[in-house]
N, C-alpha and C positions, 0 to 999 in steps of 0.2 A: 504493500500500500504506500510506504514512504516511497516506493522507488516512483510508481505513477504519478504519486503529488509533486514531486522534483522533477518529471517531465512536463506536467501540467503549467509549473511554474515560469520554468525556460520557456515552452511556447507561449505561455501568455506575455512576459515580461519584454520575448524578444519580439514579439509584432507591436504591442502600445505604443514602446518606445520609439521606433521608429517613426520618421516626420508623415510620411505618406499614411499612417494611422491617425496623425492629428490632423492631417491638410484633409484627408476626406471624411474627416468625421465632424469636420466645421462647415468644410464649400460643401455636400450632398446634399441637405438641406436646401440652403441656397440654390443651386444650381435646379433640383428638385423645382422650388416655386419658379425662380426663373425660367424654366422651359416650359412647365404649365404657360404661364401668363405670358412670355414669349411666345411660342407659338400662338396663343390668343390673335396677340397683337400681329404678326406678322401676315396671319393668314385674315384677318381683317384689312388689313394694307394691301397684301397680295390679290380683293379680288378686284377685276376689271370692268370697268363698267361700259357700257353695250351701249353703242351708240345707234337707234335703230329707229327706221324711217316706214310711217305705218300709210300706204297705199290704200286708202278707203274710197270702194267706189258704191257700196252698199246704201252710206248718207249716215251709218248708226254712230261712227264716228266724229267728234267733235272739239276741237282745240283745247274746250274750259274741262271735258272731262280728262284728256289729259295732261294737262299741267297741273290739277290738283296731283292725280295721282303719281305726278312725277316729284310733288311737293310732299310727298306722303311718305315715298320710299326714294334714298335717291340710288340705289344698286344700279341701277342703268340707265338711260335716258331715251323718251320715246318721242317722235317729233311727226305729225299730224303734215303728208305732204302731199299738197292740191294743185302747184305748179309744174308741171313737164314731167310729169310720171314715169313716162316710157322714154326719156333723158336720165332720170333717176337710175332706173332699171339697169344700165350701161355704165354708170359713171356713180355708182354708187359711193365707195370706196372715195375717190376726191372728191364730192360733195364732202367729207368726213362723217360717214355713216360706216357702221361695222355691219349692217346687213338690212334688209328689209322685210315687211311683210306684206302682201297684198291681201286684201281684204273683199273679197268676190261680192258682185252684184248682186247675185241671187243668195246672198247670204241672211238665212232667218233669225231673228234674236230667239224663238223656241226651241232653236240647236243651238250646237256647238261650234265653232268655228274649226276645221282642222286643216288648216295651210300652214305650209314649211315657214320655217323663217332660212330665209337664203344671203349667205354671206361668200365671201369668199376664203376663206377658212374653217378647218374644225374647230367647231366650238366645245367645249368643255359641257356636261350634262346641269352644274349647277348654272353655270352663266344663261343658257338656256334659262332655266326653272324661275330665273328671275325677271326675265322676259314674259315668260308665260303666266306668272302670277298676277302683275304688275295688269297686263290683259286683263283675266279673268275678275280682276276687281273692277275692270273697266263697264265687261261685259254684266255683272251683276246691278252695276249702276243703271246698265242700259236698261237691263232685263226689271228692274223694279219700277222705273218711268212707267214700260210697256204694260205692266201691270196694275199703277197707281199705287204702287206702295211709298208713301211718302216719309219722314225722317223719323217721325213718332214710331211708326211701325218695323222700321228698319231697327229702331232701337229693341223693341220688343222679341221680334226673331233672332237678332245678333247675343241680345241677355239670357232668355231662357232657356236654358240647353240640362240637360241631363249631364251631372258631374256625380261619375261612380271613385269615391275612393274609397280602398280596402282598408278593413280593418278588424284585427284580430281580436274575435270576445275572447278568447284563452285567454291571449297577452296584450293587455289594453296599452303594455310600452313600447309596442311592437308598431313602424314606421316603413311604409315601403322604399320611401326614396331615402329614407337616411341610412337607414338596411342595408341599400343597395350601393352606395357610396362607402360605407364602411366595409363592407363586404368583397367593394372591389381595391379600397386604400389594405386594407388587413391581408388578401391574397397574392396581390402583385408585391408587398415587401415580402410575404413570405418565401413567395418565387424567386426573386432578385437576393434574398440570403441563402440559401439553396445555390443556387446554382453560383455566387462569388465567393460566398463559405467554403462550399464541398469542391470546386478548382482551388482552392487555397489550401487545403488536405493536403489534396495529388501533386501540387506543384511542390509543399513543402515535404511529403515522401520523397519523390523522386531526384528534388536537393540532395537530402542527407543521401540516398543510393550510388548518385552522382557521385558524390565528392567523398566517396567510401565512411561519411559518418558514423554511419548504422551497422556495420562490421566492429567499429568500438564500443559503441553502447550494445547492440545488441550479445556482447561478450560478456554482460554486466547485470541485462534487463532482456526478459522472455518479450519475443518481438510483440505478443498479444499486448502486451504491460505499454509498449513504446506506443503501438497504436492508439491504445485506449487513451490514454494519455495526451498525445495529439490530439484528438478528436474534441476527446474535452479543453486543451486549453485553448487551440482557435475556438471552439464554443463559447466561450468565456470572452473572448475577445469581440466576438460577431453579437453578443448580450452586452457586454458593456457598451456599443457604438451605439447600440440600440437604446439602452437607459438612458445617453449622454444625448441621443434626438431627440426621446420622451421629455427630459427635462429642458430640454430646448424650447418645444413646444407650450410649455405649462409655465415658463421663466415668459417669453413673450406673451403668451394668453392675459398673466397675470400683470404685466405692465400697461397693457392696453384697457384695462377692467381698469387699474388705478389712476391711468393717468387718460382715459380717451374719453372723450365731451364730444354730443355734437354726432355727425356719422357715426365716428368710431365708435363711439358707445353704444348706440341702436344696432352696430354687426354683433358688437359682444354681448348684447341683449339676445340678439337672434341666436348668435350659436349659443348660448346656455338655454334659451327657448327649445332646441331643438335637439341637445343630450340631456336635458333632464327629462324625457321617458325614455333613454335608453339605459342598457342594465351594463354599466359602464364598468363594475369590477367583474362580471363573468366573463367580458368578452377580453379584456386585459388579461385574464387566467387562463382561459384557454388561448389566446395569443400566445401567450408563453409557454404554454406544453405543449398544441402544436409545433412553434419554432421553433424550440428543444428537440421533439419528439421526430419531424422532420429532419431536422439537422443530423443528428444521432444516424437514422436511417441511412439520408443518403450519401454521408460525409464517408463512413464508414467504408462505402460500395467506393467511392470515390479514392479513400485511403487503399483498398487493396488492388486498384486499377493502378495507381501511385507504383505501388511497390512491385508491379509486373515490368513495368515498361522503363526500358533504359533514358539517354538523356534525348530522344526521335521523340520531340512535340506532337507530331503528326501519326505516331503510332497511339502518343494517349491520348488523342483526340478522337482516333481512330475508337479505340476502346471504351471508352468514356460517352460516346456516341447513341447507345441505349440508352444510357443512365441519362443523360440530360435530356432524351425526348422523349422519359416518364416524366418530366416537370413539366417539358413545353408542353404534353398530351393534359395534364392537370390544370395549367392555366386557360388550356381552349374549354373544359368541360367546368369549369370556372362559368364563365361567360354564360353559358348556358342555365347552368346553377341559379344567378344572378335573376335569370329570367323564369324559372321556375323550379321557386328553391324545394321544393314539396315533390318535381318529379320523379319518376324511377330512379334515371342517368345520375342526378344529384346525390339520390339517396345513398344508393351504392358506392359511389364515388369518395362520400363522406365518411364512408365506414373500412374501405379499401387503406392498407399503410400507405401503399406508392401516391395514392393522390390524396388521403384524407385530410394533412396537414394545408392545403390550399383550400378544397372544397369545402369541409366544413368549417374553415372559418370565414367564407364566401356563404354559408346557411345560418348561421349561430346570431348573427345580429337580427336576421326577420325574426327571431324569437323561441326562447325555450321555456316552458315548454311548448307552447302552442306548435311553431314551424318543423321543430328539432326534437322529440321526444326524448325524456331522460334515457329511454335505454339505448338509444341510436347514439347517444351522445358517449354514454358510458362504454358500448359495445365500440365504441370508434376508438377512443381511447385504450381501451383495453387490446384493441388487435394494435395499435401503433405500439405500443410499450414491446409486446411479444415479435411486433416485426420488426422494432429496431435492436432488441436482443437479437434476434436469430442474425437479421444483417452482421453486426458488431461479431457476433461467433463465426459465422462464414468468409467475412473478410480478414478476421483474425487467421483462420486456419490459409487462405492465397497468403494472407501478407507473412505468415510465418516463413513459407519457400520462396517467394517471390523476392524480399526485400536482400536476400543473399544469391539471388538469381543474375548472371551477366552473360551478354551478349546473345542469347536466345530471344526470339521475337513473340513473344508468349500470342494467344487467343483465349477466348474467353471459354471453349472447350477444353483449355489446356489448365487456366484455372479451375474450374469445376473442377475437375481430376485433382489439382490440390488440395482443395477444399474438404472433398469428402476421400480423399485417402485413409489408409487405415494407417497408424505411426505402433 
């Protein structure tokens, strides 16, 4: 046990200290909101707006209703054109139009209009959509004149609409859309530790294999003792970045609550408005025995692919290759979860070791017990514990041969043969 806790130590002591542990354990965060809200902003700049020339020979078209609607939305611009048409038609393009639309004579307002819009380029499906909206608000205008439906009444039909939102009599704290945003922030961290965790395993195995480390310690210390050891101290390492975000988050929350007047205090009205009906220490607990429980799993698998493969990147990538496309297979059935956390696919998926630690914590925020029954919950738990033992023992028995293994090009046929050899 002292010998574990002394490898425990070394690896945890020797990745903190290093600068690249503190440089991304400050910028990820940042970087994190920055690309959310970057991307926001760029791909709002980024879109183009449509410069398009509407050919009306029907009469249903009219200048005042397009310029409100061009005042309304300004995504793209639409210009009401009554001089030299079939000049137009040809010389589209230097007029400064990006395409046109012609609007047929025998065009009914009790249909639909369906003519191209013709440019001299492809256009993109959104750039279109806001063409075609932009219309169809036009055409509704039209279509309520033809009818007499006047502003009073447009209010009426526009107000009363049927709004279904769900809501669980089991778990009255139970919220679809904060559910489902928790559900997809709590799955994609666990993905992105999993898969930087469990490559930081294999790369810091096949270090020490490289550079003959593990031939001294392992003279010292039963390779099983070296691995476990490992496992848990980058664990430790990948929990402590994790507590030092947590506290990141709750150090800003808490300065904004004291010092924010005005907006800022109305957003942090709304987010305390909208966690206080979530059940904010169970899903913190199982976050953590998931990320544990997960880590353990596939760090393990990770660690004895480590110890097969010499210092050929491209052989443990080769190897390594299942193993990271049970995670990417878990965050696709993720998404799906997301959308129907109560179906079959989910439920299975929640209770399976390889994808439980995403999935159900991708199901756990729509509510327990309503969404998640306790035995689903316990039955998921209970098989991850048994699966990241049995992992942890079958990568122990490759990385026992493996990690004193050189120059042979092992396969994953040739580990199993390690595995379950008889000693």
């Amino acid at each position: 046990m002292n010998k574990i806790l002394l490898i425990i130590k070394r690896e945890y002591l020797t990745r903190v200290r290093k600068k690249t542990f503190i440089i991304s354990t400050i910028l990820f965060p940042l970087l994190y909101l920055a690309l959310i809200f970057g991307m926001g902003y760029l791909g709002e700049k980024g879109k183009s707006r449509l410069r398009v020339a509407i050919i009306d020979s029907s009469g249903y078209f009219d200048k005042g209703k397009i310029e409100r609607e061009n005042l309304k939305d300004s995504s793209s611009i639409l210009r009401l054109v009554t001089d030299n048409p079939d000049s137009l038609k040809k010389n589209f393009t230097d007029q400064g139009y990006d395409g046109f639309i012609i609007i047929p004579q025998h065009a009914s307002w009790e249909q639909g209009i369906n003519e191209p819009l013709q440019t001299s380029r492809t256009l993109g499906i959104g750039s279109a959509a806001q063409v075609e909206k932009k219309l169809n608000s036009i055409w509704d205008e039209i279509k309520n004149e033809k009818l007499g439906i006047d502003e009073n009444k447009k209010m009426i039909l526009n107000s009363s609409r049927v709004n279904i939102i769900p809501k669980n009599i089991k778990d009255e704290t139970a919220d679809s859309g904060v559910a489902s945003t928790i559900g997809y922030v709590a799955g994609f961290l666990i993905y992105l530790i999993l898969l930087i965790y469990g490559s930081q395993v294999m790369m810091g195995v096949m270090e020490e294999k490289t550079n003959r480390i593990a031939e001294v310690i392992v003279s010292s210390v039963k390779p099983f003792q070296l691995m476990l050891g490992k496992i848990l101290g980058i664990g430790l390492v990948a929990l402590t970045q994790f507590l030092l975000w947590i506290a990141f988050i709750f150090i800003i929350y808490n300065i904004t609550k004291a010092g924010g007047s005005g907006m800022m205090s109305g957003v942090v009205g709304q987010v305390q408005k909208v966690f206080a009906g979530i059940n904010i220490p169970l899903i913190l607990f199982c976050f953590g025995f998931y990320f544990l429980g997960g880590f353990f799993f596939y760090s393990s698998l990770y660690a004895a692919i480590g110890s097969a493969v010499n210092e050929d990147m491209r052989e443990a990538q080769s190897l390594s290759f299942p193993v990271t496309m049970l995670v990417i297979f878990s965050i696709a059935i993720m998404t799906v979860t997301i959308s129907e956390p109560t179906g079959k696919l989910a439920v299975w998926a929640s209770i399976i070791p390889f994808s439980s630690p995403i999935v159900m914590m991708a199901r756990i925020p729509f509510g327990v017990p309503g969404t998640v029954p306790w035995w689903q919950l316990g039955l998921s738990m209970g098989l991850l514990i048994a699966g990241f033992i049995f992992t942890v023992w079958l990568s122990g028995k490759i990385y026992r041969t493996g990690i004193l293994m050189y120059g042979k090009k092992p396969s994953w046929k040739e580990m199993l043969k390690w595995a379950f050899r008889k000693n």
